[in-house]
C-alpha positions in Angstrom: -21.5 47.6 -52.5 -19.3 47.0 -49.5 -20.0 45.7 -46.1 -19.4 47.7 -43.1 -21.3 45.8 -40.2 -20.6 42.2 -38.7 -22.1 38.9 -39.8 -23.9 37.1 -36.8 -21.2 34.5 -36.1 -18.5 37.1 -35.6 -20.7 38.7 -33.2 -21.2 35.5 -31.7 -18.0 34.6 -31.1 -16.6 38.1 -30.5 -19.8 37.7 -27.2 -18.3 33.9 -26.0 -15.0 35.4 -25.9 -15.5 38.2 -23.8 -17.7 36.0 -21.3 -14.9 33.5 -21.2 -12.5 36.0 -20.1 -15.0 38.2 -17.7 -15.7 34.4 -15.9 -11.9 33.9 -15.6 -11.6 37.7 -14.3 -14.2 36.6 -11.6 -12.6 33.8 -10.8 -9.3 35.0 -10.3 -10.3 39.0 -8.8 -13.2 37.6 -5.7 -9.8 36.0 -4.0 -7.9 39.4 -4.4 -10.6 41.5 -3.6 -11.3 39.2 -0.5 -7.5 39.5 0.6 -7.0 42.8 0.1 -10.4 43.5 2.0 -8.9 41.8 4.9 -5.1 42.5 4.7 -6.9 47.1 4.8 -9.1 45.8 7.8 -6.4 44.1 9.8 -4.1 47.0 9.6 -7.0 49.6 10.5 -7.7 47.5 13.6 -4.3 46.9 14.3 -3.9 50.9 13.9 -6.5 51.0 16.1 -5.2 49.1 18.8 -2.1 50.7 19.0 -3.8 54.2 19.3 -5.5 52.8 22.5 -2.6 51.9 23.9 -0.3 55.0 23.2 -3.6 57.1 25.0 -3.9 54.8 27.5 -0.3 55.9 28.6 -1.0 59.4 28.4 -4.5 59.8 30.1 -5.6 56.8 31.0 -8.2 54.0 30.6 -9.2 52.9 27.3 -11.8 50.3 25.6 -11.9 48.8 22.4 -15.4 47.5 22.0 -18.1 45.2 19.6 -19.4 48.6 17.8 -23.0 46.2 17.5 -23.1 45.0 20.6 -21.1 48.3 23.4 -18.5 46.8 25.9 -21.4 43.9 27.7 -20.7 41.3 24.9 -18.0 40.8 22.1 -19.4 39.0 18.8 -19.0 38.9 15.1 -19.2 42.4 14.4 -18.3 44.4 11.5 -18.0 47.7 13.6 -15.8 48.5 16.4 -15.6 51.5 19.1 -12.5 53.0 21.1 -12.6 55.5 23.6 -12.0 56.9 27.0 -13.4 55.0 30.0 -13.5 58.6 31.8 -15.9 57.5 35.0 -14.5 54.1 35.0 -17.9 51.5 34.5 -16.2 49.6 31.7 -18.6 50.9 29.4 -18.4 53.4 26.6 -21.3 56.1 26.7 -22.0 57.6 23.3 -20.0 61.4 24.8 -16.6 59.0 25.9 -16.3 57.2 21.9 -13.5 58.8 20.4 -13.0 56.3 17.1 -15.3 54.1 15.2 -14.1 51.5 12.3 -16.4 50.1 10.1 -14.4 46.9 8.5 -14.5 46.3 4.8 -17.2 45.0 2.7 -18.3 41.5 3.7 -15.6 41.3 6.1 -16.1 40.6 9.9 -14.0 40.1 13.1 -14.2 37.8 16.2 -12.3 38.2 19.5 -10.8 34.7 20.8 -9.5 33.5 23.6 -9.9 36.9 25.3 -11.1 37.1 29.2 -14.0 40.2 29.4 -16.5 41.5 26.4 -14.1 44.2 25.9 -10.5 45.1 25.1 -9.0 47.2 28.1 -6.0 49.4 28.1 -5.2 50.7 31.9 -2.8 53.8 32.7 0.2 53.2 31.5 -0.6 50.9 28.4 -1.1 47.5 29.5 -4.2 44.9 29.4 -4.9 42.8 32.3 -4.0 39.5 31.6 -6.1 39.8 28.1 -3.9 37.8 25.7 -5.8 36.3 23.0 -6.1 37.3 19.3 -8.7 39.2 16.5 -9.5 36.9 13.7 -10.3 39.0 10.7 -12.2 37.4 7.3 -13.5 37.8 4.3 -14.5 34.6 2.3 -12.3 32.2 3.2 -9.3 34.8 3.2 -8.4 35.6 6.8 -6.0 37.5 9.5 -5.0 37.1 13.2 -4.0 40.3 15.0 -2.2 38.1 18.3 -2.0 40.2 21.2 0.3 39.3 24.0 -0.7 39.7 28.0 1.2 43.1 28.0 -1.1 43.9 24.8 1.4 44.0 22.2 0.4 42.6 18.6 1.4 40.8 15.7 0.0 39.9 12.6 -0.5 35.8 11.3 -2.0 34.7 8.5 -5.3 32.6 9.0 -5.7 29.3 7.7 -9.4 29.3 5.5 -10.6 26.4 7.8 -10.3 29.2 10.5 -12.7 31.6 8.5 -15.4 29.0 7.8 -18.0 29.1 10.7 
């Protein structure tokens, strides 16, 4: 008679294989997942920023705001709004929100160094003196989106210590 099945040890061994390789997977895909989460959020916001901008020089005011919070305060948020400012009280009502970006996955965004609780584009495409920069993070993976005072922007790499709060 001959056997067709598999004795306990090969089964065994055939199982602490494959968890030895589906730990070293985890270990090595969290970090990519993490960076990729935040590399597809920075460019969405950055996206999003230059959007404002570019309508801002064609009709006018623009805010980017904490989607959690509306334009009075500017946390750690995972959700952002843009629109048009049309009657001009620095505030986005739910009718004047033209774009909302939901970030990644685990990832969330902080506004430094800015002055205000919002991001403001005026007629013709510039901030008012609103240089600063977006931190964007995911685990210890993390992104600056650095805006000038003229509210241009450029992308840095974060260092992780920036990401742990």
């Amino acid at each position: 008679m001959k056997n067709t099945g598999f004795t306990l040890l090969e089964c065994l061994t055939s199982l602490t294989i494959l968890s030895i390789l589906a730990m070293a997977a985890y270990k090595i895909g969290i970090p990519l997942i993490q960076e990729h989460r935040v590399l597809a959020a920075t460019h969405s916001v950055a996206g999003l920023i230059r959007e404002a901008r570019a309508n801002a020089i064609t009709d006018g005011n623009r805010l980017i705001c904490d989607g959690t919070h509306g334009c009075s305060s500017f946390k750690r948020t995972s959700l952002l709004i843009e629109g048009r400012d049309s009657n001009h009280n620095n505030s986005l009502e739910r009718n004047e929100i033209r774009h909302y970006l939901q970030l990644p996955s685990d990832t969330w965004l902080e506004w430094r160094r800015f002055r205000g609780s919002y991001l403001s584009y005026r007629r013709g495409g510039v901030t008012r003196f609103q240089n600063g920069h977006f931190l964007i993070c995911n685990g210890d993976k993390g992104r600056k989106i650095v805006m000038n005072w003229i509210g241009r922007t450029r992308i840095e790499k974060a260092g992780a210590k920036d990401c742990r709060m």
